[in-house]
Residue frames relative to the residue before (quaternion, step in Angstrom):
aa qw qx qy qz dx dy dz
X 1.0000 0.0000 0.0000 0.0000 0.00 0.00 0.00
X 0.6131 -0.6436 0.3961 0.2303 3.31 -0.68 1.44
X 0.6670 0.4688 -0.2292 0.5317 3.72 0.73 -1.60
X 0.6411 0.4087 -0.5339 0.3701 4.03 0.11 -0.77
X 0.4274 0.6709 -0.5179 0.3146 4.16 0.56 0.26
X 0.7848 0.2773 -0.1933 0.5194 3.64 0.14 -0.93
X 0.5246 0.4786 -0.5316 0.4616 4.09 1.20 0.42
X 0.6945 0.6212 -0.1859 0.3116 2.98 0.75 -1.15
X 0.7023 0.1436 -0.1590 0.6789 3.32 0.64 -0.78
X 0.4320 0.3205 -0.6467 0.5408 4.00 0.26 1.34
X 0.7384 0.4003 -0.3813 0.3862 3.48 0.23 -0.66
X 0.6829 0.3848 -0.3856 0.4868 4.11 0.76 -0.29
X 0.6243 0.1592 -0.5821 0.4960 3.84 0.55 0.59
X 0.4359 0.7106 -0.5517 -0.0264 3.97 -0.37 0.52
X 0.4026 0.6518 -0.3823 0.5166 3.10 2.15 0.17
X 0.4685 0.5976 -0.4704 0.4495 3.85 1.51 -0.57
X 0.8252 0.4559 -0.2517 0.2188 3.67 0.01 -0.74
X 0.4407 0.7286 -0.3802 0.3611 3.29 1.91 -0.20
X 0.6750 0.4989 -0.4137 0.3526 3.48 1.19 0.45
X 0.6665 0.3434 -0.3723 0.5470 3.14 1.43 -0.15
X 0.7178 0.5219 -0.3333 0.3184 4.03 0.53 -0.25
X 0.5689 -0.6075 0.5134 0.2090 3.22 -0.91 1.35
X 0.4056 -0.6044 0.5274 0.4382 3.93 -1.25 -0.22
X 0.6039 -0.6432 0.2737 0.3829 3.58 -1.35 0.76
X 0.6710 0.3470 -0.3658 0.5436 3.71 0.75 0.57
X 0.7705 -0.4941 0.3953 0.0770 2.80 -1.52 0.84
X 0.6936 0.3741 0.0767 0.6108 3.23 1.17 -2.06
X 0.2160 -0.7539 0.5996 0.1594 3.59 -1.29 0.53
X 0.3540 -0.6463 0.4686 0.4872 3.91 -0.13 0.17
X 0.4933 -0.7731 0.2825 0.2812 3.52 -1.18 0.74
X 0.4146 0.6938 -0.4660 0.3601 3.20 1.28 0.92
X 0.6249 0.5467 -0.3008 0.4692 3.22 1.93 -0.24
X 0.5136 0.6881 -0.3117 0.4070 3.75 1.60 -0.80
X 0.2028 0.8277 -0.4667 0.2368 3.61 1.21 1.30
X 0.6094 0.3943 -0.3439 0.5958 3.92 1.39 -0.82
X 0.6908 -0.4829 0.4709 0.2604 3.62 -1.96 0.53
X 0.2403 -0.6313 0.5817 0.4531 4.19 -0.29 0.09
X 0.6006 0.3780 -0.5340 0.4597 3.88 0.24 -0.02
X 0.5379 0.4805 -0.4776 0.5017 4.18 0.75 0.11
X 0.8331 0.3432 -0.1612 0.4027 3.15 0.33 -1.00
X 0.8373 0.1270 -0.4401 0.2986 3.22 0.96 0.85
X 0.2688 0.7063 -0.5219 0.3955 2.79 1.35 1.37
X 0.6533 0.4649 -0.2275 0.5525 3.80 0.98 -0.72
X 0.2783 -0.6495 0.6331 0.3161 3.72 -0.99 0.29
X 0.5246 -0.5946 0.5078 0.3367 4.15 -1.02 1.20
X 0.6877 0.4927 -0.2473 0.4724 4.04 0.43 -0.78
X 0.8030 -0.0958 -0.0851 0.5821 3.67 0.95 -0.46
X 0.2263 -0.8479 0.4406 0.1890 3.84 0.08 1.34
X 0.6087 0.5416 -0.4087 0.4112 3.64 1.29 0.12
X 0.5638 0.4140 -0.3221 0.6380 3.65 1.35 0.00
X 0.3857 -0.6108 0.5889 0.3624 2.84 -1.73 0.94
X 0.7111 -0.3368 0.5236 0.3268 3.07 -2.03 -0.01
X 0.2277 -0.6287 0.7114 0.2164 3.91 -0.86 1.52
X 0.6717 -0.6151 0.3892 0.1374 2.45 -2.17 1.40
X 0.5414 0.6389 -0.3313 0.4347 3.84 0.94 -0.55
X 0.8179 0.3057 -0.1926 0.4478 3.59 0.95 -1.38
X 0.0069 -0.8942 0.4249 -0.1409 3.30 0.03 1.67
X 0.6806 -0.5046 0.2104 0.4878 3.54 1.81 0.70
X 0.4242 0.6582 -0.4998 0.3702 3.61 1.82 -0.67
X 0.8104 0.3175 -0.1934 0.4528 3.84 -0.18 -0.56
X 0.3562 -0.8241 0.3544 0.2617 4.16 -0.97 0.89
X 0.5138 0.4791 -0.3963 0.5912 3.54 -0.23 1.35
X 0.5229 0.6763 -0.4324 0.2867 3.33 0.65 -0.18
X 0.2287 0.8048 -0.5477 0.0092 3.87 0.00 0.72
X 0.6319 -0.5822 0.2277 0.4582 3.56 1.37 0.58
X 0.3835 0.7839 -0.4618 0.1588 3.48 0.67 0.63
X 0.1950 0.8525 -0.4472 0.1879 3.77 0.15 0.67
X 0.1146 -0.8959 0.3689 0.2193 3.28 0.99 0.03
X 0.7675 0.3239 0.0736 0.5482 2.73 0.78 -2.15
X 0.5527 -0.6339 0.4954 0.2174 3.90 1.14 0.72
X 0.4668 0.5789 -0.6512 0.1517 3.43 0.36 0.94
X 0.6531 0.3826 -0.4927 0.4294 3.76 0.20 -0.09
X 0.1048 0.8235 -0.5547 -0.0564 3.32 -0.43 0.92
X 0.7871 0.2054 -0.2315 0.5336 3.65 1.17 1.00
X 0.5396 -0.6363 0.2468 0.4930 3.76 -0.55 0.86
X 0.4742 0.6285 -0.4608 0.4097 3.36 1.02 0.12
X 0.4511 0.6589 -0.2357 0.5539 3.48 0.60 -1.06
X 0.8238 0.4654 -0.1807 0.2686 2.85 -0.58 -1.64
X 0.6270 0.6193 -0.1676 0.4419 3.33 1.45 -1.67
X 0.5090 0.6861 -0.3537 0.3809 3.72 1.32 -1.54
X 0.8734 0.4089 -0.1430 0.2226 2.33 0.21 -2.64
X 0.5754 0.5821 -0.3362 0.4659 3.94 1.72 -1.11
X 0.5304 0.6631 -0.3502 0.3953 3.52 1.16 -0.36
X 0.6697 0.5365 -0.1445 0.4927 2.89 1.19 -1.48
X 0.6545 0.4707 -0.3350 0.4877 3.50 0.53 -1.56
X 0.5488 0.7131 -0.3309 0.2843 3.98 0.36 -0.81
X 0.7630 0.1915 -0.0714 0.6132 3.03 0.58 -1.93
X 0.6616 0.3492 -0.4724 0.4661 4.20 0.32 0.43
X 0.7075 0.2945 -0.4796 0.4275 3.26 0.97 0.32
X 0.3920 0.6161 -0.4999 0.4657 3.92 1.16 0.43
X 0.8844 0.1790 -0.2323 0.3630 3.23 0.41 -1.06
X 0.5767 0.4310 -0.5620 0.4073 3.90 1.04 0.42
X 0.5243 0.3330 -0.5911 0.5146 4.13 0.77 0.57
X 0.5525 0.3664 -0.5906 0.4600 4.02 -0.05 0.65
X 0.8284 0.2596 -0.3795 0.3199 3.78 0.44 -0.55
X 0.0748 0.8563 -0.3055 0.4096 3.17 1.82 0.05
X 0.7854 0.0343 0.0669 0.6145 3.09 0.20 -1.27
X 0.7034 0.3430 -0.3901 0.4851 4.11 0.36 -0.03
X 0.5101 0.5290 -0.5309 0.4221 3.45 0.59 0.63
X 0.7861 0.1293 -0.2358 0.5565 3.67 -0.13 -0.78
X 0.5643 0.1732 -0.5636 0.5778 4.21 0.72 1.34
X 0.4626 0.1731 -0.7416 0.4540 3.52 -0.63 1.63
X 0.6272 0.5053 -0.5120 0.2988 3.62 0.09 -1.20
X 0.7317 0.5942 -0.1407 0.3029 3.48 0.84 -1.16
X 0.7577 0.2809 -0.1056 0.5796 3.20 1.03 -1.32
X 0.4351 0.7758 -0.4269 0.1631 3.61 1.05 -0.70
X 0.7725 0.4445 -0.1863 0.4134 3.64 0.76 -1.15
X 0.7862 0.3629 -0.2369 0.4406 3.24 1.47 -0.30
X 0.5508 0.4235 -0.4315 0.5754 3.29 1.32 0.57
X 0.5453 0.4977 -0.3959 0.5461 3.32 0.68 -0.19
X 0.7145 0.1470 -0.2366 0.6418 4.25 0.07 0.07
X 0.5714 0.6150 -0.4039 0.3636 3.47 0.42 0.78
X 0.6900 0.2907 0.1254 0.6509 2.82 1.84 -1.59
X 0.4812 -0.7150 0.3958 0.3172 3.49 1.70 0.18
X 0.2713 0.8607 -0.3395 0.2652 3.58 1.31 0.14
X 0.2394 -0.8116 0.4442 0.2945 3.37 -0.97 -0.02
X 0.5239 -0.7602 0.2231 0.3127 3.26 -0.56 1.88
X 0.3800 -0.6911 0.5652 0.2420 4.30 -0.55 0.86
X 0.7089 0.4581 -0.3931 0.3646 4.09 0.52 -1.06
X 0.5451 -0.5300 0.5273 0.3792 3.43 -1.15 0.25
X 0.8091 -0.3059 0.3482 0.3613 3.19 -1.86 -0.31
X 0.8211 0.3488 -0.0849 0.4437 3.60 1.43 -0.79
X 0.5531 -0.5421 0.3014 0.5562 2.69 1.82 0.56
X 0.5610 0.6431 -0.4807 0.2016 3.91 0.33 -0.17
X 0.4927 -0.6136 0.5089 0.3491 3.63 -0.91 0.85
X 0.4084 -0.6626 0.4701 0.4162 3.97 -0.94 -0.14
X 0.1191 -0.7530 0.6436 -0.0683 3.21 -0.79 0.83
X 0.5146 -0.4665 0.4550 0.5572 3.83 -1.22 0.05
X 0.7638 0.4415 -0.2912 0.3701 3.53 0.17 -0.78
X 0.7128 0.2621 -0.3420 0.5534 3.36 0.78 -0.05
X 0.5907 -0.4761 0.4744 0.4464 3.89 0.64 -0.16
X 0.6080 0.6032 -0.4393 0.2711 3.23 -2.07 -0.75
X 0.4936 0.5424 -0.5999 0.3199 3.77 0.63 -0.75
X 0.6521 0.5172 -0.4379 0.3399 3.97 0.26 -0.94
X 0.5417 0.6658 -0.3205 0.4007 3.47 0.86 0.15
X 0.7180 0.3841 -0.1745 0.5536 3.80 1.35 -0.84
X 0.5526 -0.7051 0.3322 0.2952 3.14 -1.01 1.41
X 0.6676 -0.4746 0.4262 0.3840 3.45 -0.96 0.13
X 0.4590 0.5948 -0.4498 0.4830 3.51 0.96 -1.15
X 0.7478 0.4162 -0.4027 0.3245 3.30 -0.28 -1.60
X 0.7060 0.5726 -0.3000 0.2894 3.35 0.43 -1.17
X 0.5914 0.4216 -0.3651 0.5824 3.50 1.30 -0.86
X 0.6665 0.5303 -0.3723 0.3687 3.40 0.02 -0.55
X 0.6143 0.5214 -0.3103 0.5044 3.91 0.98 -0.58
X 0.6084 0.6314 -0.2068 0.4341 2.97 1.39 -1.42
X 0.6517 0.5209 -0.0286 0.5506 3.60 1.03 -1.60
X 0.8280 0.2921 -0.2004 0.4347 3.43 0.91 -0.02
X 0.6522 0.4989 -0.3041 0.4829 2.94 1.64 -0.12
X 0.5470 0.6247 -0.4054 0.3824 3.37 1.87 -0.78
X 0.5229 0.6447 -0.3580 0.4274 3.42 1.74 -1.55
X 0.8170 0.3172 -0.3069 0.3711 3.87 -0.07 -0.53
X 0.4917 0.5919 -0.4297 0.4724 3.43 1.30 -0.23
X 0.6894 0.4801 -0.3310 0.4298 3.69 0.93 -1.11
X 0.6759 0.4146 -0.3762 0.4794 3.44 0.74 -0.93
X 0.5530 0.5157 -0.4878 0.4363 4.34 0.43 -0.52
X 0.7287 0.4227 -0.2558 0.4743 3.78 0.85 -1.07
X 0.6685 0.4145 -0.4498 0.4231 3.28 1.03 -0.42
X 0.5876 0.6755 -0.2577 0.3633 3.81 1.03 -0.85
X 0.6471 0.6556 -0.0104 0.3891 3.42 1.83 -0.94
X 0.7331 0.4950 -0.1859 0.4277 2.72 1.04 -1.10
X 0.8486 -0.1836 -0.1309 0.4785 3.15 -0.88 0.61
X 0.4035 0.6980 -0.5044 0.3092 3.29 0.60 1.47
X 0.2641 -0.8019 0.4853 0.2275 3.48 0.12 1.05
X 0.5437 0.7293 -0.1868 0.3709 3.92 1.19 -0.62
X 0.6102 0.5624 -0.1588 0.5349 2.98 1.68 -1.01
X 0.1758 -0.7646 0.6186 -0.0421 2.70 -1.60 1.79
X 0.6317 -0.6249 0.3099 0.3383 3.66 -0.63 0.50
X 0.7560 0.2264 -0.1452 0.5968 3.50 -0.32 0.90
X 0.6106 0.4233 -0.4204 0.5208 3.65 1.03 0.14
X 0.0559 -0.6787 0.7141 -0.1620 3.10 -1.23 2.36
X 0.3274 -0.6910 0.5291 0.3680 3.59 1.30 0.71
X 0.3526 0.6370 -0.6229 0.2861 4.06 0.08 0.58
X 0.2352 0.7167 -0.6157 0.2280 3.92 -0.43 1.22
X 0.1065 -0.7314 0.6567 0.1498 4.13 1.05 0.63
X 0.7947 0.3526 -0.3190 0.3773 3.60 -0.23 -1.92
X 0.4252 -0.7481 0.4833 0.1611 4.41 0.66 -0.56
X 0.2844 0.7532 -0.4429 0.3944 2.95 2.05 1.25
X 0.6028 0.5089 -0.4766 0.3880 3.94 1.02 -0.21
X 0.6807 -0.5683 0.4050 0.2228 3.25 -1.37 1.33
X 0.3388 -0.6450 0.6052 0.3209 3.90 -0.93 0.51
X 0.8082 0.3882 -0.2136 0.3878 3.77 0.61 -0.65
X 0.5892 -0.6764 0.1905 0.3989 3.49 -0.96 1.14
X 0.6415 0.5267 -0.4239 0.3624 3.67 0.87 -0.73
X 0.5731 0.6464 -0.2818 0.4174 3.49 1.03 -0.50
X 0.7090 0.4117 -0.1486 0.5529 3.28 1.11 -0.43
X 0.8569 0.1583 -0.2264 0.4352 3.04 1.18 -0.07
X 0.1204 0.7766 -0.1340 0.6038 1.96 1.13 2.37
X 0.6211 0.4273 0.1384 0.6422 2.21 0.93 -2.18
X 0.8540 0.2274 -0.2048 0.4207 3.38 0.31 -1.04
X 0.5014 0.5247 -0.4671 0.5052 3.99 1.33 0.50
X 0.5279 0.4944 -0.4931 0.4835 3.75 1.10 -0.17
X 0.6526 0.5256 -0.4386 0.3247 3.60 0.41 -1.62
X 0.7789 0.4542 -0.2996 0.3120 3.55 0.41 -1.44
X 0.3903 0.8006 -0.3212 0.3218 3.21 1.43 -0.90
X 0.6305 0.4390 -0.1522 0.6218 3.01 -0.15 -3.21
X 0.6604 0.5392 -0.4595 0.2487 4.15 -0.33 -1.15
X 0.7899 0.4947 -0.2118 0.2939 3.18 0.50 -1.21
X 0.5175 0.5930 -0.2290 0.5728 3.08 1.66 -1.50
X 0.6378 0.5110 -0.3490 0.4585 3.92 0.34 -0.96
X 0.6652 0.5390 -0.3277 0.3996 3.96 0.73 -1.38
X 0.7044 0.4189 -0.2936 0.4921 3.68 1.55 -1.05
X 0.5606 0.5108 -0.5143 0.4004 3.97 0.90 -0.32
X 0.6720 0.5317 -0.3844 0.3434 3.52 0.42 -1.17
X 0.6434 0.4750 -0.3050 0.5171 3.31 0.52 -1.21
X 0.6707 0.4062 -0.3802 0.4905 4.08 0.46 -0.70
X 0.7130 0.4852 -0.4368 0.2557 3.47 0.61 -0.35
X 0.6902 0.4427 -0.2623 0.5087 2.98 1.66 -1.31
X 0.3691 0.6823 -0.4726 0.4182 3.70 0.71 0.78
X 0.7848 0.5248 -0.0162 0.3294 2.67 0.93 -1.91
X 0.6944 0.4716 -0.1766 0.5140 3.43 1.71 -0.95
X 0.7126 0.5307 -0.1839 0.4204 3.40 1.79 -0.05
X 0.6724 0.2511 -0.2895 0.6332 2.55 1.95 0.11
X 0.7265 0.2888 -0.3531 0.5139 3.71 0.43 0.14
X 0.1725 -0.8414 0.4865 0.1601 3.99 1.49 0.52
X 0.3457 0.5952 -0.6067 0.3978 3.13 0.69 1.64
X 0.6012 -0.4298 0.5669 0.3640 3.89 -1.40 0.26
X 0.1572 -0.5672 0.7476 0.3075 4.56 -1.01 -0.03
X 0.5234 0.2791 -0.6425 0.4851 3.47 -0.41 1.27
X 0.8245 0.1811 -0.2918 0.4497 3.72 0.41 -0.21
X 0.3639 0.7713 -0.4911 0.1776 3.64 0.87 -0.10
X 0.3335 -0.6499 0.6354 0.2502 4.16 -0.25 0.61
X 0.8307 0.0686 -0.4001 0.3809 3.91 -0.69 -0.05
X 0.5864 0.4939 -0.4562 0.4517 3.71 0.86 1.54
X 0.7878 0.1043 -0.0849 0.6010 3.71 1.24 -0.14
X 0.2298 -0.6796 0.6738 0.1770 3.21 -1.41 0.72
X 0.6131 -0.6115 0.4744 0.1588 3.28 -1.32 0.69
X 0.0335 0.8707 -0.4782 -0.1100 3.62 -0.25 0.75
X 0.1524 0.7958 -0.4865 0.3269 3.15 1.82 0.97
């Protein structure tokens, strides 16, 4: 089955992320509360041979002290960068999963609708690294453009002088799956960063992957067996 490609090979880097992801509670039972809290925050939890950078103090979920190279170097900082990490990790779980459905669906909606087909010969979505971008209408592009400025304004408008404000919080919940209570939410929001993070390494593995084996990950062989 064509589609078990992009699960698969999201699911063999999820051992990649145990350096940046925290465990899914908050609390340890106290049979586990064996290191000192002046150990534990002298060391960073993600790399115990580095200390712990001074900015990442647990205030945000996911935090297991990974900074390597010291770029947040103040809660201010710090705020930018979780800002950042948020919305690139929102939008690689959208391509995540809309990459290998263009690869997939591309040729048949496209002669369905009389369209012109976007995948390559091998099925490969366009990417810088694989080419093809000359292929998508402008429209689209304004429009990505135009929507992405639109949520930037509303995060900056939601921010500002809002001491309350947490990164990534556009109160946007249409379906009314976020929890009313606090543990529930932080929850909710150690999964997002989590699935986020894990998603930032598929994309990037895919578009690796199509640039060097110039194959589509719906057809790649050392991601899917055939149950043909």
């Amino acid at each position: 089955m064509k589609f078990t490609a992009p699960l698969v090979s999201i699911a063999a880097m999820a051992a990649s992320t145990s350096a940046f992801t925290a465990p899914t509670t908050k609390t340890m039972p106290s049979t586990q509360l064996k290191i000192s809290d002046k150990a534990i925050a002298d060391k960073s939890q993600s790399l115990p041979w580095l200390d712990r950078p001074e900015a990442l103090d647990g205030t945000y979920q996911g935090d297991v002290g990974f900074d390597p190279f010291g770029f947040a170097k103040n809660k201010e900082d710090l705020r930018l960068y979780r800002e950042a990490e948020i919305k690139h990790a929102r939008l690689a779980m959208l391509a995540a999963v809309g990459w290998p459905i263009s690869e997939l669906l591309d040729r048949t909606l496209a002669n369905a609708f009389g369209w012109q087909t976007i995948v390559d010969a091998t099925d490969r979505a366009p990417s810088v690294l694989n080419g093809g971008l000359g292929k998508i209408s402008p429209v689209y592009w304004a429009g990505v453009i135009t929507i992405a400025a639109a949520i930037d304004l509303i995060q900056l408008q939601k921010s500002r002088n809002n001491p309350t404000y947490t990164p990534g919080n556009l109160n946007f919940d249409p379906l009314g799956l976020y929890p009313d209570d606090k543990e529930g939410q932080d929850q909710m929001k150690l999964a997002e960063i989590k699935n986020g993070r894990l998603a930032m390494l598929a994309i990037t593995a895919f578009a690796l992957q199509e640039a060097v084996t110039h194959m589509g990950v719906i057809d790649n062989p050392f991601f899917i067996h055939s149950l043909n």
